[in-house]
BADRENFI-297816 format. One record per residue (C-alpha): residue in three letters; x, y, z. Coordinates in Angstrom, 1 decimal, always signed. Layout:
N
<atom><residuo>ala</residuo><x>X</x><y>Y</y><z>Z</z></atom>
...
***
This chain:
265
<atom><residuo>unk</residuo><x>-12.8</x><y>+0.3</y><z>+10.1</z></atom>
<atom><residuo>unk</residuo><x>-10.6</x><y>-2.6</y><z>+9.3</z></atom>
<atom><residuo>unk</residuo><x>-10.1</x><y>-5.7</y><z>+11.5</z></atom>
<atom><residuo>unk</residuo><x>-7.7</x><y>-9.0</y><z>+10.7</z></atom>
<atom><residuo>unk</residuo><x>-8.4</x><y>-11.7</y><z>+13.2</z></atom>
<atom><residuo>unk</residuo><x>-6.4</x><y>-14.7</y><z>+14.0</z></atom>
<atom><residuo>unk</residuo><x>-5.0</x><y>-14.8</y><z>+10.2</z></atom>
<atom><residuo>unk</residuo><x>-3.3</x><y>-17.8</y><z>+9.5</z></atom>
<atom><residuo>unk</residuo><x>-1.8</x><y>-18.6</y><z>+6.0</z></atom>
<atom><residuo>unk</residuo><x>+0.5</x><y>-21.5</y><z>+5.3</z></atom>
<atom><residuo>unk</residuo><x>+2.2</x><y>-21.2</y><z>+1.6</z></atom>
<atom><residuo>unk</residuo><x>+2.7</x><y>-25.4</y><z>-0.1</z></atom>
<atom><residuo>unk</residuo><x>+1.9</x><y>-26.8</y><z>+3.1</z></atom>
<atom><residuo>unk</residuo><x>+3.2</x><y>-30.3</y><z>+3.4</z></atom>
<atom><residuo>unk</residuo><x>+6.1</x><y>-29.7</y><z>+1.6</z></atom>
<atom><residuo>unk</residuo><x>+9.5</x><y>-29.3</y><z>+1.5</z></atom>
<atom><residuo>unk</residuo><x>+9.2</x><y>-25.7</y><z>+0.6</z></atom>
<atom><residuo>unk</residuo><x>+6.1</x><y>-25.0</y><z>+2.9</z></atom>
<atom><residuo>unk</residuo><x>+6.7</x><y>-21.6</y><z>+4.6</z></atom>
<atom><residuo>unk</residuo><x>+4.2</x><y>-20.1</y><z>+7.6</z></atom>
<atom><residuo>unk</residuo><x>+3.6</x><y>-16.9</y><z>+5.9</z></atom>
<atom><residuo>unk</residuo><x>+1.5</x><y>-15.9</y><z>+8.6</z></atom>
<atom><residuo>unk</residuo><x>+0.7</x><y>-17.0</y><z>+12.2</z></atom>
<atom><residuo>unk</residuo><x>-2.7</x><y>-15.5</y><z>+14.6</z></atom>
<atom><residuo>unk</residuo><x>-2.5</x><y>-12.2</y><z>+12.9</z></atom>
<atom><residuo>unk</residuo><x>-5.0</x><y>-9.8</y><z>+14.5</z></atom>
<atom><residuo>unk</residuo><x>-5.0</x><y>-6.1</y><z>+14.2</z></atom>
<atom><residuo>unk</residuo><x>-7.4</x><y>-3.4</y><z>+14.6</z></atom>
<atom><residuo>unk</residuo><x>-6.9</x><y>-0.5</y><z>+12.4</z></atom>
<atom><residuo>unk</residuo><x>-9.2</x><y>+3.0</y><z>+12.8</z></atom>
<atom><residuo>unk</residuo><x>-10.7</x><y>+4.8</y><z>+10.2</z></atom>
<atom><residuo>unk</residuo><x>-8.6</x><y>+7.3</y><z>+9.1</z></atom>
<atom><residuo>unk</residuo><x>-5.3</x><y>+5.9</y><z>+10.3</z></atom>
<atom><residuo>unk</residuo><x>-2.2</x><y>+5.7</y><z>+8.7</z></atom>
<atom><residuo>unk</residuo><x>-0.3</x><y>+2.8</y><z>+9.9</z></atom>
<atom><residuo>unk</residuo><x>+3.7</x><y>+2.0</y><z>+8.4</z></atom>
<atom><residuo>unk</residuo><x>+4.4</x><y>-2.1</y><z>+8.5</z></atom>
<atom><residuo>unk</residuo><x>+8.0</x><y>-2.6</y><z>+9.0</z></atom>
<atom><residuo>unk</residuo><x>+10.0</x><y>-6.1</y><z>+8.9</z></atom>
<atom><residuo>unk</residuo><x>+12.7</x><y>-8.3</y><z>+7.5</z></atom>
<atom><residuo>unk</residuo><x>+12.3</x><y>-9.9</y><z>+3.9</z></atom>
<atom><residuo>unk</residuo><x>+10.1</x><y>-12.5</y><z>+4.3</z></atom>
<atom><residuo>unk</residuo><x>+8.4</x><y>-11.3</y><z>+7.6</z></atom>
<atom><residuo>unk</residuo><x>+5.4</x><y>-11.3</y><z>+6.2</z></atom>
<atom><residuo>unk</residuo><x>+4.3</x><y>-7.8</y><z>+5.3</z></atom>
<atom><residuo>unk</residuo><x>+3.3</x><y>-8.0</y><z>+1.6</z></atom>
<atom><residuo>unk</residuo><x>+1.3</x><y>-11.5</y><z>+2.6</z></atom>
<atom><residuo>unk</residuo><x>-0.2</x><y>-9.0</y><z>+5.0</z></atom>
<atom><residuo>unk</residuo><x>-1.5</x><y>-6.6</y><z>+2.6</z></atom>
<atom><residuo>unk</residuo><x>-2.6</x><y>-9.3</y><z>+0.4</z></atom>
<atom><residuo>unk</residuo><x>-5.0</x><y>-10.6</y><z>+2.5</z></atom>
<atom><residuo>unk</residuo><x>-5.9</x><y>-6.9</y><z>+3.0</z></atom>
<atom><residuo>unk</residuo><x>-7.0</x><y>-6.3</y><z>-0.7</z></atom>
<atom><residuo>unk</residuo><x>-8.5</x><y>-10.1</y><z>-1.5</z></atom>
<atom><residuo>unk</residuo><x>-5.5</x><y>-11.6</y><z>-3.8</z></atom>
<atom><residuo>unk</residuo><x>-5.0</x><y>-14.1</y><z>-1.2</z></atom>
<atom><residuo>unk</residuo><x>-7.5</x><y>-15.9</y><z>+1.1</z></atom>
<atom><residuo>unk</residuo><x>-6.1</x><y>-16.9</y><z>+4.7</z></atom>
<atom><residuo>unk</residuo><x>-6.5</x><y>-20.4</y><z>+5.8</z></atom>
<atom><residuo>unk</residuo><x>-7.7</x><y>-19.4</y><z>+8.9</z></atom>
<atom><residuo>unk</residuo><x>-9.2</x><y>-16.2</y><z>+10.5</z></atom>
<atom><residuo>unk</residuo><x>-11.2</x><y>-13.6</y><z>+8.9</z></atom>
<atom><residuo>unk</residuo><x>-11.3</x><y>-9.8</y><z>+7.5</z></atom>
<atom><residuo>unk</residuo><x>-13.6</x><y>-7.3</y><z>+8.0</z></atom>
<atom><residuo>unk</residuo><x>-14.5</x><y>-4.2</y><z>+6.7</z></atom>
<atom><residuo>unk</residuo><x>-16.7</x><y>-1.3</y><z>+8.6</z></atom>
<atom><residuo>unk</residuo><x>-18.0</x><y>-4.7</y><z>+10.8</z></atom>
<atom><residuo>unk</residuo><x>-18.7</x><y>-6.5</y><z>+7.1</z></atom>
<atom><residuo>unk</residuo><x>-17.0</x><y>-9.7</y><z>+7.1</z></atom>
<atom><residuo>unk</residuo><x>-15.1</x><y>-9.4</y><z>+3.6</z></atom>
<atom><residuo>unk</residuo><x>-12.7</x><y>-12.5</y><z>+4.0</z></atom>
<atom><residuo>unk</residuo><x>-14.5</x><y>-14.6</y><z>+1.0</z></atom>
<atom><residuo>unk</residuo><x>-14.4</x><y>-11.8</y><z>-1.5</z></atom>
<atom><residuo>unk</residuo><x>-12.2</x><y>-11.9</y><z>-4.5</z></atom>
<atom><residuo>unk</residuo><x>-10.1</x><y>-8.9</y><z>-5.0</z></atom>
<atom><residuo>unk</residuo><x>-12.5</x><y>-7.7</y><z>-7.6</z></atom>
<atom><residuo>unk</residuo><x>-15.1</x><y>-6.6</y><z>-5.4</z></atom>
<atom><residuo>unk</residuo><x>-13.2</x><y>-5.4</y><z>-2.7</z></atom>
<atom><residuo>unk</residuo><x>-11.4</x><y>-2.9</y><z>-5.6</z></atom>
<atom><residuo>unk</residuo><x>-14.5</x><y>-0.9</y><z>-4.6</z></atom>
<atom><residuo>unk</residuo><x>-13.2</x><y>-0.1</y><z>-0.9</z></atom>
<atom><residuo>unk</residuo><x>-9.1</x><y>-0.8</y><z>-1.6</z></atom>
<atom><residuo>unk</residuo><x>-6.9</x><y>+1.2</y><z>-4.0</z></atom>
<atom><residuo>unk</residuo><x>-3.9</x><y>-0.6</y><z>-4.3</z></atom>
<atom><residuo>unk</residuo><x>+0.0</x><y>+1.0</y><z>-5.0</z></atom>
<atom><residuo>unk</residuo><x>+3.2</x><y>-1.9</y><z>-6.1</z></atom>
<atom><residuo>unk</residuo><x>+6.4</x><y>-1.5</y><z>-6.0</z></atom>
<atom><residuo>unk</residuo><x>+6.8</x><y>-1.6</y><z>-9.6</z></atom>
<atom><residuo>unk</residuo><x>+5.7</x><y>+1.6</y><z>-11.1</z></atom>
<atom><residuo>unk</residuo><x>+4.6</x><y>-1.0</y><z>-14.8</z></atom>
<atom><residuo>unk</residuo><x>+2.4</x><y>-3.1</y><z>-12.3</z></atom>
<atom><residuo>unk</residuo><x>-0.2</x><y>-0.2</y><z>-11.7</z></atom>
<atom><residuo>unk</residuo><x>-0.5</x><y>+1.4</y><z>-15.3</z></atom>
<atom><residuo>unk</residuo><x>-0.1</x><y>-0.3</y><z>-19.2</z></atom>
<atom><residuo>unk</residuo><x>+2.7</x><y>+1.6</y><z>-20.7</z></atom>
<atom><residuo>unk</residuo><x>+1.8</x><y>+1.8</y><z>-23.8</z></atom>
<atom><residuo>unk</residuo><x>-1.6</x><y>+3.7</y><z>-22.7</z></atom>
<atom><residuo>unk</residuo><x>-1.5</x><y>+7.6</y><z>-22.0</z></atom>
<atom><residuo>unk</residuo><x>-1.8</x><y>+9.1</y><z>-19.1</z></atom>
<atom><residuo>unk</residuo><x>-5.6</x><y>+10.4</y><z>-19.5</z></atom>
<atom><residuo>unk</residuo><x>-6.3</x><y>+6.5</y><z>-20.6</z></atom>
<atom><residuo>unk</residuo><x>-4.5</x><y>+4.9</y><z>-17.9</z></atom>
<atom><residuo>unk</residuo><x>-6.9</x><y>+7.6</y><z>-15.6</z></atom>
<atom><residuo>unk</residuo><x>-9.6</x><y>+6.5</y><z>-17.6</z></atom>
<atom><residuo>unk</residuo><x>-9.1</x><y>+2.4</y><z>-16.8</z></atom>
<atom><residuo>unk</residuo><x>-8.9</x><y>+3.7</y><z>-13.5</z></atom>
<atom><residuo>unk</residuo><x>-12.3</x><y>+5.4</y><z>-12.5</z></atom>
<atom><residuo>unk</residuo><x>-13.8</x><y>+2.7</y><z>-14.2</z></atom>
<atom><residuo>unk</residuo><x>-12.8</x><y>+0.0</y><z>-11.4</z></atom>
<atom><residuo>unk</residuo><x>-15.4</x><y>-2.0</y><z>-10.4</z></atom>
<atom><residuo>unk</residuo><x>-17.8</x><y>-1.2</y><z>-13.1</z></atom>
<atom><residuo>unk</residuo><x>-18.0</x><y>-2.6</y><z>-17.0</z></atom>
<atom><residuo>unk</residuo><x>-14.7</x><y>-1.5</y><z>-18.5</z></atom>
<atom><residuo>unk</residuo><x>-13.8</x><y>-0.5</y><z>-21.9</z></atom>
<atom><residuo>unk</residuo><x>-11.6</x><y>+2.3</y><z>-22.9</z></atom>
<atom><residuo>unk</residuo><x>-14.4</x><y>+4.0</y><z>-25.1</z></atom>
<atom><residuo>unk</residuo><x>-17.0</x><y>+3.7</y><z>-22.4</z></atom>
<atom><residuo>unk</residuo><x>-14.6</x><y>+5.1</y><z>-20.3</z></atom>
<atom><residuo>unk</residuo><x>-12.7</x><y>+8.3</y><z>-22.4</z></atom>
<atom><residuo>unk</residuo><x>-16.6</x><y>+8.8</y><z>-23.7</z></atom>
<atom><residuo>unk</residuo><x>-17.4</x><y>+10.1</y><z>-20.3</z></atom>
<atom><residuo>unk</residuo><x>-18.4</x><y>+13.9</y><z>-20.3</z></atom>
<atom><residuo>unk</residuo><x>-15.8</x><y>+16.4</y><z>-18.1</z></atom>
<atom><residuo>unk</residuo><x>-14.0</x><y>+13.6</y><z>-17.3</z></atom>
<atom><residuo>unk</residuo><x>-10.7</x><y>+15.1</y><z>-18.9</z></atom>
<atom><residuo>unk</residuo><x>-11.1</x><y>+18.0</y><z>-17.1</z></atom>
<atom><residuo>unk</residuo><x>-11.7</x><y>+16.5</y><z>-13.9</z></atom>
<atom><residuo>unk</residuo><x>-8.4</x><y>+14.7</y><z>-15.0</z></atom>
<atom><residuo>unk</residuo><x>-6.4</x><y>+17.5</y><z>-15.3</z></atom>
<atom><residuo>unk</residuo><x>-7.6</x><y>+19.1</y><z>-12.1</z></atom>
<atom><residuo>unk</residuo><x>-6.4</x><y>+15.9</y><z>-10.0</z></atom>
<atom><residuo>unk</residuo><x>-2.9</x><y>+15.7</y><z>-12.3</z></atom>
<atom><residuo>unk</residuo><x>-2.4</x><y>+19.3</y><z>-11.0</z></atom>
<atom><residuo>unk</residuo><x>-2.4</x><y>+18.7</y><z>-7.6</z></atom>
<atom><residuo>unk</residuo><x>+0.4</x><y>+16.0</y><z>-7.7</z></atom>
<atom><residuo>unk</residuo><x>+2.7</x><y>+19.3</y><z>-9.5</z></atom>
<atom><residuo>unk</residuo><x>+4.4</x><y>+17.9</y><z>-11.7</z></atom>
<atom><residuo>unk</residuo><x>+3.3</x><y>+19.2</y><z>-14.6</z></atom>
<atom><residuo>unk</residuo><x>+1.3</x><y>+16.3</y><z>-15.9</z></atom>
<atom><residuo>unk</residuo><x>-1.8</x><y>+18.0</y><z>-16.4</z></atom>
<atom><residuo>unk</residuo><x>-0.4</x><y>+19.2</y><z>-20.2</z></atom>
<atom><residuo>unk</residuo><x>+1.2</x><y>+15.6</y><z>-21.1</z></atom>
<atom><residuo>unk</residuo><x>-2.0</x><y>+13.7</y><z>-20.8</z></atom>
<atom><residuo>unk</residuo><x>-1.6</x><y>+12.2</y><z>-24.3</z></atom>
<atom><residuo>unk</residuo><x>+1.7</x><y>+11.0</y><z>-23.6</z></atom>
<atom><residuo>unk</residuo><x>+2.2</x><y>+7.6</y><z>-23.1</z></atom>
<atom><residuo>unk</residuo><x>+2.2</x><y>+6.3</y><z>-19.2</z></atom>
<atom><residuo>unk</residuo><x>+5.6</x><y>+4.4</y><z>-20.6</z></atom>
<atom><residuo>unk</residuo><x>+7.4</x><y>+7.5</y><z>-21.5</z></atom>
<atom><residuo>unk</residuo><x>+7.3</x><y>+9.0</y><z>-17.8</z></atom>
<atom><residuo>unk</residuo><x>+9.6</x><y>+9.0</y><z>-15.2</z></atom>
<atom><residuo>unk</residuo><x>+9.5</x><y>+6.2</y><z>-12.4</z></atom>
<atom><residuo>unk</residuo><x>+8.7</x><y>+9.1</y><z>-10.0</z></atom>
<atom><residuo>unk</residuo><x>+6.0</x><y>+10.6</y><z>-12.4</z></atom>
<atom><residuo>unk</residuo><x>+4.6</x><y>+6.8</y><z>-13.1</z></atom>
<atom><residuo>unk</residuo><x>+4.3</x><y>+6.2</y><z>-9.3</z></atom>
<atom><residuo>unk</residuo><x>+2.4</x><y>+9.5</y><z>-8.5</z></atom>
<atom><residuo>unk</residuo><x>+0.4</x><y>+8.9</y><z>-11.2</z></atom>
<atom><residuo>unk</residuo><x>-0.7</x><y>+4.6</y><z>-9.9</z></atom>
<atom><residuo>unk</residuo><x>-1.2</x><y>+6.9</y><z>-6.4</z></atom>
<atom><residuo>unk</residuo><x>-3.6</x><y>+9.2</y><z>-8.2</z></atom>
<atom><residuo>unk</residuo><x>-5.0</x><y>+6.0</y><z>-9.7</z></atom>
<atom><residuo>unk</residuo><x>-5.2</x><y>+4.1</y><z>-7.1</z></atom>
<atom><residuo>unk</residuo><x>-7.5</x><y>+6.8</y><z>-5.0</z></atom>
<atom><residuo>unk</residuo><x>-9.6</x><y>+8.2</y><z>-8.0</z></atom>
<atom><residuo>unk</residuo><x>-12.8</x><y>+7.2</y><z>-7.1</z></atom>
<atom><residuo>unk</residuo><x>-14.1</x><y>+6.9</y><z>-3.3</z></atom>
<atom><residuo>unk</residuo><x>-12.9</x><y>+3.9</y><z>-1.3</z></atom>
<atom><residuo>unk</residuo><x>-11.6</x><y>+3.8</y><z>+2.2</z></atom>
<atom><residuo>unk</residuo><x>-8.4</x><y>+1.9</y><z>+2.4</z></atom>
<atom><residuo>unk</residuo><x>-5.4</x><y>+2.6</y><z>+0.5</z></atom>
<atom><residuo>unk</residuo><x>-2.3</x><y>+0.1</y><z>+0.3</z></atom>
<atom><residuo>unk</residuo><x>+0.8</x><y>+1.1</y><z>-0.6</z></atom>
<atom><residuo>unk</residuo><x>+3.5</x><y>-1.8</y><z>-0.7</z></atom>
<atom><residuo>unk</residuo><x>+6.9</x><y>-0.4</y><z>-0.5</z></atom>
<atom><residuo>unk</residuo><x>+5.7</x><y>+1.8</y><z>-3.5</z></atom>
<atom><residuo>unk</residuo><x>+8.7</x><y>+3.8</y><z>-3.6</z></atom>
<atom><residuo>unk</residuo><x>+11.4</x><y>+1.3</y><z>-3.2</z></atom>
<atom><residuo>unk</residuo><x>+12.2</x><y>+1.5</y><z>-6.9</z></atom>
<atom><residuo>unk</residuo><x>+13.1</x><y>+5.2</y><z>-6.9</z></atom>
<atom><residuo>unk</residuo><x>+15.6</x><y>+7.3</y><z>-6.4</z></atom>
<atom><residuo>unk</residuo><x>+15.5</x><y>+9.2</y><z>-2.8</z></atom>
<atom><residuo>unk</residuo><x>+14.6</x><y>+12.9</y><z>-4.4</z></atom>
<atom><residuo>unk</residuo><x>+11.0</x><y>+11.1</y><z>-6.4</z></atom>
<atom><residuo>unk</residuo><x>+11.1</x><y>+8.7</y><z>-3.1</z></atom>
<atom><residuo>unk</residuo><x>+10.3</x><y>+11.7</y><z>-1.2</z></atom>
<atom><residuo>unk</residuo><x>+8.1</x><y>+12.7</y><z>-3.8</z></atom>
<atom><residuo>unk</residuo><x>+5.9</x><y>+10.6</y><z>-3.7</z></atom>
<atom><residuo>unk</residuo><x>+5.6</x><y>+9.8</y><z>-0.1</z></atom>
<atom><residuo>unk</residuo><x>+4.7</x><y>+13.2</y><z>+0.8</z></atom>
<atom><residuo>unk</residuo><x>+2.3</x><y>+13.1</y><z>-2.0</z></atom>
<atom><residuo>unk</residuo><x>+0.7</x><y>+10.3</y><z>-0.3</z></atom>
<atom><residuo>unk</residuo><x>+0.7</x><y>+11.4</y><z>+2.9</z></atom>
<atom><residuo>unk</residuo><x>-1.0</x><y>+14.6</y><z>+1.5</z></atom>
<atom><residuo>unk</residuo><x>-3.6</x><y>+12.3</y><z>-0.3</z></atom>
<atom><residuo>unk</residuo><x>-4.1</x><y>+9.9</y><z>+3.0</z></atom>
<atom><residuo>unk</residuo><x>-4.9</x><y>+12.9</y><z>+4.7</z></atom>
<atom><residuo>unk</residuo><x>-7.0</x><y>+15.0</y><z>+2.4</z></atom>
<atom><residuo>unk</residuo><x>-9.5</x><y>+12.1</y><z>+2.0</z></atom>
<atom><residuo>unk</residuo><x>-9.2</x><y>+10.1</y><z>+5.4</z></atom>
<atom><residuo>unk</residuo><x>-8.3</x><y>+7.1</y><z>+4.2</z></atom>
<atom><residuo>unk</residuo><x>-7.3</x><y>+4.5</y><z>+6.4</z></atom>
<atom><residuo>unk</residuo><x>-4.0</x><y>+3.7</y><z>+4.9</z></atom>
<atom><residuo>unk</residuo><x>-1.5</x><y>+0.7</y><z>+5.0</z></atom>
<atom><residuo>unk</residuo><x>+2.6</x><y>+1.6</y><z>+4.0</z></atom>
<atom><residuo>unk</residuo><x>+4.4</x><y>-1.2</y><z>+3.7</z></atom>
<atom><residuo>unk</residuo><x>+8.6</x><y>+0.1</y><z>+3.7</z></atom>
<atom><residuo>unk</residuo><x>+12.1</x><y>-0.9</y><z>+4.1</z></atom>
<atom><residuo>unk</residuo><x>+13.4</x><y>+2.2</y><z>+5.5</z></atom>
<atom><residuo>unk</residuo><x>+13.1</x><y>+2.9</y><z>+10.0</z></atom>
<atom><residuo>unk</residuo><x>+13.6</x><y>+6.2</y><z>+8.9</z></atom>
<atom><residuo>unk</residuo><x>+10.4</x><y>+6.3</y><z>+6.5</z></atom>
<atom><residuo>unk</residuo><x>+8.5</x><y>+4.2</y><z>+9.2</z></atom>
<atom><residuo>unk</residuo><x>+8.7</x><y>+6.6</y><z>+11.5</z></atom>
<atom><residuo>unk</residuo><x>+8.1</x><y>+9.5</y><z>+9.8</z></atom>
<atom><residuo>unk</residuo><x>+5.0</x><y>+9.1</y><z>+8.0</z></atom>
<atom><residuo>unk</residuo><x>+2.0</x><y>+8.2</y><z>+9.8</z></atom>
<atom><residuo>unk</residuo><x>+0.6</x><y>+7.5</y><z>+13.5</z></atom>
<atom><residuo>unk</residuo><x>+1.4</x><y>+4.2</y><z>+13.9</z></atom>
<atom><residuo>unk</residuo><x>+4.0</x><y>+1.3</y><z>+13.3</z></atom>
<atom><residuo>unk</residuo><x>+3.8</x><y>-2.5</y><z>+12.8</z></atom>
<atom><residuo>unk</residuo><x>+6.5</x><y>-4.5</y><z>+13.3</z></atom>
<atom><residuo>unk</residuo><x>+6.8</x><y>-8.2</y><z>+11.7</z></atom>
<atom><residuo>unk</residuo><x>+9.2</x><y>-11.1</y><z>+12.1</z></atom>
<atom><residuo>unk</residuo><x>+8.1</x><y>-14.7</y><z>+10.8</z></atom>
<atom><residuo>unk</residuo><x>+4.5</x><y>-14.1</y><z>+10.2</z></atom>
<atom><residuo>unk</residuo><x>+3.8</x><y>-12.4</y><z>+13.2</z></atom>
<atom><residuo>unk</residuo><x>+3.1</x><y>-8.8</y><z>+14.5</z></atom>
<atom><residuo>unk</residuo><x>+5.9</x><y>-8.4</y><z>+17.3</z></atom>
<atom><residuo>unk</residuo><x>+5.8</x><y>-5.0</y><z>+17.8</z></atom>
<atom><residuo>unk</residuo><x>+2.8</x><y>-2.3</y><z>+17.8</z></atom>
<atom><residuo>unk</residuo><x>+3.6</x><y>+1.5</y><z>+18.3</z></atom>
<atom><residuo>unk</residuo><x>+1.9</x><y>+4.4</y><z>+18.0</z></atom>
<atom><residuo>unk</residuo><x>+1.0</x><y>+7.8</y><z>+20.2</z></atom>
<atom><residuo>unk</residuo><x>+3.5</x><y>+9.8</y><z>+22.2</z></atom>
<atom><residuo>unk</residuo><x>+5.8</x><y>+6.5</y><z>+22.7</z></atom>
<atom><residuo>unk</residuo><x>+6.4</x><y>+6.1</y><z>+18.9</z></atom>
<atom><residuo>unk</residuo><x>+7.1</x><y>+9.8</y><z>+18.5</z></atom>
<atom><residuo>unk</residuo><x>+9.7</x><y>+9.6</y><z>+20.9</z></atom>
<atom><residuo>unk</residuo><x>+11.7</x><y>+7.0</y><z>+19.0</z></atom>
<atom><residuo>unk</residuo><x>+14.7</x><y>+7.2</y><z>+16.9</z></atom>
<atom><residuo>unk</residuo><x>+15.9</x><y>+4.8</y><z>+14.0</z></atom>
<atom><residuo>unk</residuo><x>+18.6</x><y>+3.3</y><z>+16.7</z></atom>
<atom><residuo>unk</residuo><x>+15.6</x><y>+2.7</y><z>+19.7</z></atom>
<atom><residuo>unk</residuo><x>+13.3</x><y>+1.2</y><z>+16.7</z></atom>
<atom><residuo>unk</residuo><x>+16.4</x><y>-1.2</y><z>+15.8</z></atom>
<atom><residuo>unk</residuo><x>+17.0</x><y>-2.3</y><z>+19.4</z></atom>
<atom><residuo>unk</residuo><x>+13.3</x><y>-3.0</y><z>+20.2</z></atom>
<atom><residuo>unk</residuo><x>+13.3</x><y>-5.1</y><z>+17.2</z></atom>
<atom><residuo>unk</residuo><x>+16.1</x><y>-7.2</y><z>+17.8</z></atom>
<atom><residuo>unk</residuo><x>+14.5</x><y>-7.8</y><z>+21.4</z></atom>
<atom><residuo>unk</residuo><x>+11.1</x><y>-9.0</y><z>+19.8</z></atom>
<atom><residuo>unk</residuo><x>+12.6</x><y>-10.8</y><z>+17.3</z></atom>
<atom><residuo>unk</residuo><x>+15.3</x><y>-12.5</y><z>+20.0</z></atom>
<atom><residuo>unk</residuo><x>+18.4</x><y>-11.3</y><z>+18.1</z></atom>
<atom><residuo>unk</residuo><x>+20.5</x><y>-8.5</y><z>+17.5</z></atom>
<atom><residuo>unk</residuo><x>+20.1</x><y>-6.6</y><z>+14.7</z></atom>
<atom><residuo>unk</residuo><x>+21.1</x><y>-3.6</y><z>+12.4</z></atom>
<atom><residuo>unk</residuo><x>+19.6</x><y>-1.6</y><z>+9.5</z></atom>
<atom><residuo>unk</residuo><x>+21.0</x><y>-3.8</y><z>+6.6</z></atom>
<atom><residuo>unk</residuo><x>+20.3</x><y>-6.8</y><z>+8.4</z></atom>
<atom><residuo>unk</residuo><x>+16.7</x><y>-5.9</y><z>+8.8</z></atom>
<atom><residuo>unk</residuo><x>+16.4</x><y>-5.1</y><z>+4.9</z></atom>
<atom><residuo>unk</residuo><x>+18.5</x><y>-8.4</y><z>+4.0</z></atom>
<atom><residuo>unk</residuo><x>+17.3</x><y>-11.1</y><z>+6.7</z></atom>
***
């Protein structure tokens, strides 16, 4: 499904602040597979899923999709196969937008855009409302209130809903709920999760937390300076705890390690 091979990416090189961002990346990832990408700030995990989605070309290696070799194309055209989830809550919707617009903008990727075109569309607000059910929160009788107005939990489910509105086959989500709090943090991953699963999407979580590594998916990647150091998945990684994910870690990374370390190096 998707394949990185021998990625290299070098950020100002032949300067003073030139930084390996990363070094012979290759990874095979299944259709359907949900893989969590853990590491250090600066590891190299968001480069990672850049080069995933198109909004950065490697300097070396390339990146294919279903066997298509997709390493030339601009993020634009890729939008067809990648949905995409920030951080930031504002990054994935225009606050000042409502809700049924925002959805509108949405399932109108990779075609001609315009928000008359788009709200013109017949049964597309009902079709609206049946997706905003499913995430329960209530949404599906707000949708003329502005994105902006919405909690960072409700913005979030909402880019998630966004982000896999039309068909596509990868979904990226970079540490899309480090800006909540822990209650719409668990919201939002399970909601994931639940969407990952319901549509098969092979699915990339970038996250801070061992805990949240663990629990969600089939498989984790482990980074440290631009590399991939460790690769779990099956009946070993179910067997592991936060402490045993910490330890192996610190012995592929050739240090010692603990939790706030790994979020702070």
């Amino acid at each position: 499904m998707l394949s990185l091979s021998d990625i290299r990416l070098t950020f100002n090189p032949g300067t003073a602040t030139e930084v390996k961002a990363l070094r012979d990346v290759s990874m095979q990832i299944d259709e359907g597979e949900f893989v969590t990408v853990i590491g250090s700030n600066g590891a190299g995990k968001s480069t990672l899923l850049s080069t995933v989605v198109g909004t950065v070309k490697p300097d070396e290696g390339t990146v294919k999709l279903d066997g298509l070799d997709v390493t030339d194309w601009p993020a634009a055209k890729r939008a067809r196969y990648v949905g995409r989830v920030f951080q930031e809550p504002r990054l994935g919707t225009c606050s000042s937008l409502s809700i049924e617009e925002n959805l509108a903008l949405a399932a109108a990727r990779g075609k001609k855009r315009g928000l008359g075109l788009a709200l013109g569309k017949k049964g597309q607000k009902a079709m609206f409302a049946e997706h905003l059910e499913k995430l329960g929160l209530g949404l599906e009788h707000r949708m003329g209130t502005p994105i902006g107005a919405l909690s960072g939990g409700q913005r979030q489910a909402v880019s998630l809903l966004m982000a896999t509105l039309l068909p596509m086959k990868i979904l990226v989500l970079d540490e899309h709920t480090a800006a909540l709090d822990p209650s719409a943090a668990h919201k939002v991953l399970t909601l994931s999760a639940e969407i990952a699963e319901e549509r098969k999407l092979t699915t990339l979580m970038v996250t801070h937390s061992m805990r949240d590594a663990l629990a969600y998916g089939s498989r984790t990647l482990m980074m440290n300076a631009g590399r991939i150091v460790l690769d779990i998945k099956g009946e070993e990684r179910s067997k592991l705890k936060v402490s045993d994910l910490l330890e192996r870690f610190g012995r592929a990374a050739g240090t010692e390690i603990d939790d706030d370390q790994l979020v702070l190096a």
